[in-house]
MIROTOR-372029 format. One record per atom (N, C-alpha, C, O): x, y, z. Coordinates in steps of 0.02 Angstrom, whole numbers, plus 50000, padded with zeros to 5 digits. Example, Ala and Ser with C-alpha at 12.3 -4.5 7.8 and 13.67 -1.06 7.14 Angstrom:
<rs>
506604971650390506154977550390506604983550390507124983450423506424988850354506844994750357506455000250394506705005750402
</rs>
This chain:
<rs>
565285380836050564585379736062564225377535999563855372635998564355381735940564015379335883564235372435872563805368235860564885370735874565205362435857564625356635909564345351735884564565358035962564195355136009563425353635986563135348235994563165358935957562525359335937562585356435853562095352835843562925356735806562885354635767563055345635776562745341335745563575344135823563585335835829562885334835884562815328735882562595336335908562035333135962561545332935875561345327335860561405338435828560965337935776561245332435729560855328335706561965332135712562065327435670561775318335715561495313435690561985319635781562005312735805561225310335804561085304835779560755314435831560125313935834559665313435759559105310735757559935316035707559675313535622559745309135628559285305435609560355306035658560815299435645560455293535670560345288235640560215296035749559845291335761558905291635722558495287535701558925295835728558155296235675558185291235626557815286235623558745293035578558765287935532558775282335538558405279235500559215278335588559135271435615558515268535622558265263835590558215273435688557825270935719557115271735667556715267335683556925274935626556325276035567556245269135542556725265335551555645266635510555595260035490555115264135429555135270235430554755261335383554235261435315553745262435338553445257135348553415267935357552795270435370552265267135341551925263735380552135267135293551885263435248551585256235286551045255335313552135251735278552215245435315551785246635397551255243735404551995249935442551595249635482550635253935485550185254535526550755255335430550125259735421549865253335410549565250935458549915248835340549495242135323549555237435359549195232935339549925235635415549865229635444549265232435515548845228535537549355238535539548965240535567548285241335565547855239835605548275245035489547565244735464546965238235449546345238335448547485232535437546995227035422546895224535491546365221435500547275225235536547185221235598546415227135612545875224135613546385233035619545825236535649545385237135590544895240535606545355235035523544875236035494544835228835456545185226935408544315225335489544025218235448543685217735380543595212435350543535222935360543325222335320543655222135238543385220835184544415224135255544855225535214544975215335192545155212735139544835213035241544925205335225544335202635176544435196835158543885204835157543555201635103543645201635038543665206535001543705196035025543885193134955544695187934954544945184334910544895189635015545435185235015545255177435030544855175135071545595174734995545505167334968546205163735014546755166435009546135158735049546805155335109546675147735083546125144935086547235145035058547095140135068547545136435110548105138935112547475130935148548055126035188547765120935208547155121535216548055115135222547925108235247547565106335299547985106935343547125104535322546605101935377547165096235432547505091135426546985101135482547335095135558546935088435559546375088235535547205083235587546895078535600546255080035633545785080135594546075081435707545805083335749545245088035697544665086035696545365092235669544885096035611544375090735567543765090535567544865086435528544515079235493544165076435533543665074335505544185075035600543695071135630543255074135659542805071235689543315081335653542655083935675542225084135630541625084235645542425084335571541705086035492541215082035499541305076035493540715084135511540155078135522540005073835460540065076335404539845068535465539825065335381539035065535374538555064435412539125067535299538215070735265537865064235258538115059035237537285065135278536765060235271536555060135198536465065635172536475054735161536085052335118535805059435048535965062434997535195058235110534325065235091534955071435132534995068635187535285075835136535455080235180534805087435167534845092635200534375086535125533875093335122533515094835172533055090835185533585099635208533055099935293532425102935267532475107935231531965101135277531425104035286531285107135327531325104535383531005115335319530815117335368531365121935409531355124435465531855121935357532545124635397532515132035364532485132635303532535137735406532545145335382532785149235434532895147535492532845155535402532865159635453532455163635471531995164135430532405167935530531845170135574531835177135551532245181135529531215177035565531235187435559531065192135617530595190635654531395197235626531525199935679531805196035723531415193535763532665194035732532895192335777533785199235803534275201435773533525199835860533975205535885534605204235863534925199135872534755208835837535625210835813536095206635812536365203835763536225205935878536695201935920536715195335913537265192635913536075190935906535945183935877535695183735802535355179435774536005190535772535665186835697536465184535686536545179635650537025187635714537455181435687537425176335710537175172635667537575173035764537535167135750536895161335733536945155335743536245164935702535965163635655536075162935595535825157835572536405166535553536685166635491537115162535478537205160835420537585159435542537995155535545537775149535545537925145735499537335147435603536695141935583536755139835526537085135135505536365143935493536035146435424536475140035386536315134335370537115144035382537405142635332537835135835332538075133735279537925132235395538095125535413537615120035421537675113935413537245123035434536505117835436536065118235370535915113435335535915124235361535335123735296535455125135235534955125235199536195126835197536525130735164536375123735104536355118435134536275123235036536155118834988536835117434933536905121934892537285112234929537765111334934537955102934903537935097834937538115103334835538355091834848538915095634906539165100834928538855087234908539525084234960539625077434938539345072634912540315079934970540645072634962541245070035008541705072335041540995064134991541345060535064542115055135063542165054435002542495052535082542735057135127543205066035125543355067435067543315068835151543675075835160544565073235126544955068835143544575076235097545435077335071545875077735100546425075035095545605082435149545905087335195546265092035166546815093135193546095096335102546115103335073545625106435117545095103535129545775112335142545385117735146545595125835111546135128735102545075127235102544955131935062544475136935118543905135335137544965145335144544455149135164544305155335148544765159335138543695157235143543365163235085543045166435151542755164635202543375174535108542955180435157542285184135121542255187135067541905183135159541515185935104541115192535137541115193035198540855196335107540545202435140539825201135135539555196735101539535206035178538755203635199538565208535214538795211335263538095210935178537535217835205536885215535228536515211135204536795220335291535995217935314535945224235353536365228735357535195223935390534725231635395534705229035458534715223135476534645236235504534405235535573533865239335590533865245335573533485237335614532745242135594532655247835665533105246235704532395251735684532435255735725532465250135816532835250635865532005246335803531995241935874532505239235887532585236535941532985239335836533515234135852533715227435820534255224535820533045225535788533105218835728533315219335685533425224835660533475213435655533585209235595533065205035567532825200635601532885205935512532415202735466532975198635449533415202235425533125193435449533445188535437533425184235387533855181235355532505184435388532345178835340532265182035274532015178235232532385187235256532645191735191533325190735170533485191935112533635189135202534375184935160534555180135175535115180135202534215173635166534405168435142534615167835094535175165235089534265169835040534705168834965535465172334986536015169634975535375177635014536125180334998536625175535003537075173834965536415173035071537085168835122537065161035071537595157835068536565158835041536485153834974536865155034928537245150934902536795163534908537205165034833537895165434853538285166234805538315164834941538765163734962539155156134950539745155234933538655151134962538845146634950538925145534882539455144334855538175146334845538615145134785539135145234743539345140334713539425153234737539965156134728540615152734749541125153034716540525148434826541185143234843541055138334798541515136734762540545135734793540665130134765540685129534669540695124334636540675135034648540865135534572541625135734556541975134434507541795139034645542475138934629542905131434654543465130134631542525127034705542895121734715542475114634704542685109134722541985115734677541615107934673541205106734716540905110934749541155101034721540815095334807541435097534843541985099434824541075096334915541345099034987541155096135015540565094735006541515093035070541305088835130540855092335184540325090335208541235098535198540825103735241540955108435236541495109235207540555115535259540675122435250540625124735309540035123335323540825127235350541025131735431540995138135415541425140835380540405141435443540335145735467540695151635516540325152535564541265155735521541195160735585541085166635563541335168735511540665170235601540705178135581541175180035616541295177935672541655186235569541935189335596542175197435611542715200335620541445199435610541225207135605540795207535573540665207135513540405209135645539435209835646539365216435664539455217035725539235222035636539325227935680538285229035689537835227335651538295233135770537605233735736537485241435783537555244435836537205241535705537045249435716536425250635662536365248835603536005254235703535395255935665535415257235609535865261335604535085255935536535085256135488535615249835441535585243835456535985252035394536185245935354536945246335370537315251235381537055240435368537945236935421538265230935358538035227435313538705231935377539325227835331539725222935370540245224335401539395216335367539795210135409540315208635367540385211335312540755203735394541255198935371541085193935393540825194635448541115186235367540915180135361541655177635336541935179835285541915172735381542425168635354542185161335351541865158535395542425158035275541945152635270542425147035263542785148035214542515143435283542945139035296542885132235268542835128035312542885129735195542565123935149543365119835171543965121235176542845113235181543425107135172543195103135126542615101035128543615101435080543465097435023543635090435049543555085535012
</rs>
């Protein structure tokens, strides 16, 4: 009986051991998938699809909008894709024409306030999402275009921590 019980324990370590993988390893591949925010500051670069190149709109001349800002008090939920706006449309930037087809994409982090009703003062960080761009472009020059997606807007009353993936094609 003891021989029996000692091979079912040896066989079953045995398989433990097999079957165990690096804890570790699945702890971090796990963790970044459920926590976005662990992605800021990472820098991607890779080659632009065709179909990508022909979408970049080509910059006008004057490209300075007048009159282009953001709003204050706009609910939670649409201040991203305001900010995103923001930053494809009114964002201050040379360019240059045509695209390389380098791209270069930057995560960047983003703090903003939710006020008890539910808003976003919006038009209180412009500079930020500006001092965003700038920051790309010290690091890569003129840019043909800059793409906007947010990708973790949380909103919850008081002050929140977005992710912004910015997507520059040179």
């Amino acid at each position: 009986m003891k021989k029996k019980l000692k091979f079912c324990l040896s066989v079953l370590a045995v398989l433990i051991f097999f079957s165990s993988c690096d804890e570790n390893e699945i702890h971090k591949a796990s963790t970044v998938e459920n926590d976005p925010m662990l992605m800021i500051g990472e820098v991607v670069n890779r080659k632009a699809s065709q179909q990508e190149l022909q979408s970049i709109p080509e910059p006008d001349a004057n490209t300075y909008r007048i009159g282009c800002a953001l709003s204050d008090d706009v609910q939670c939920g649409e201040a991203s894709s305001e900010a995103a706006y923001y930053i494809e449309n009114c964002s201050v930037y040379p360019k240059s024409w045509p695209p390389s087809g380098d791209v270069t994409q930057f995560y960047k982090g983003f703090s903003f306030y939710m006020d008890s009703d539910d808003d976003v003062s919006m038009d209180i960080y412009e500079d930020d999402l500006q001092d965003h761009v700038d920051e790309i472009i010290a690091s890569t020059g003129s840019v043909s275009y800059i793409d906007a997606q947010i990708i973790y807007w949380p909103c919850s009353k008081g002050y929140n921590a977005a992710v912004i993936l910015y997507t520059v094609y040179k």
